[in-house]
N, C-alpha and C positions, 0 to 999 in steps of 0.2 A: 225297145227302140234302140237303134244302132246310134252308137258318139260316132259324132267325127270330131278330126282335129282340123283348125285351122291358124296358121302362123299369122300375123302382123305387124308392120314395121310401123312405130311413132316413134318423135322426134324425141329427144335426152327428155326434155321441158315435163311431156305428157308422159312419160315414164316417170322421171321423181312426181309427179302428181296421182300418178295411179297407187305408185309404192306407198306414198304418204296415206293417202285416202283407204290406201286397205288394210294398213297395220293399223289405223285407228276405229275402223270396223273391224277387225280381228280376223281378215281374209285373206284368202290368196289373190296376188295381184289379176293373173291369170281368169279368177271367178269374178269379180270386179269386174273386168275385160267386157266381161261374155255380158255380165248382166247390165251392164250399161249398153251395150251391142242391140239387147231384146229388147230395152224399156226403148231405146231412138228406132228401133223398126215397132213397136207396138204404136209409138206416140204418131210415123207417118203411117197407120194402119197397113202396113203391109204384112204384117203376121194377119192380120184381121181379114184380108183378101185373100192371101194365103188359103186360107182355113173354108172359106166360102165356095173357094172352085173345088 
């Protein structure tokens, strides 16, 4: 499976929140990012649609 990259801009706020939330899960802010990205597209089923076409 091919990575892609993709950049995103949040505010300072949601930045010290992501930096915080991942050094106390022992992660890269960056993995974080992503995996909060897939669990808000799984929870509006859109991975789930996705996958069905």
């Amino acid at each position: 499976m091919q990575q892609n990259q993709i950049r995103i801009t949040v505010s300072d706020k949601i930045d010290e929140l992501l930096t915080e939330v991942a050094k106390k899960l022992g992660k890269k802010k960056s993995t974080l990012a992503r995996e909060l990205m897939e669990q808000k597209m799984y929870d509006l089923e859109i991975i789930q649609r996705g996958l069905r076409d």
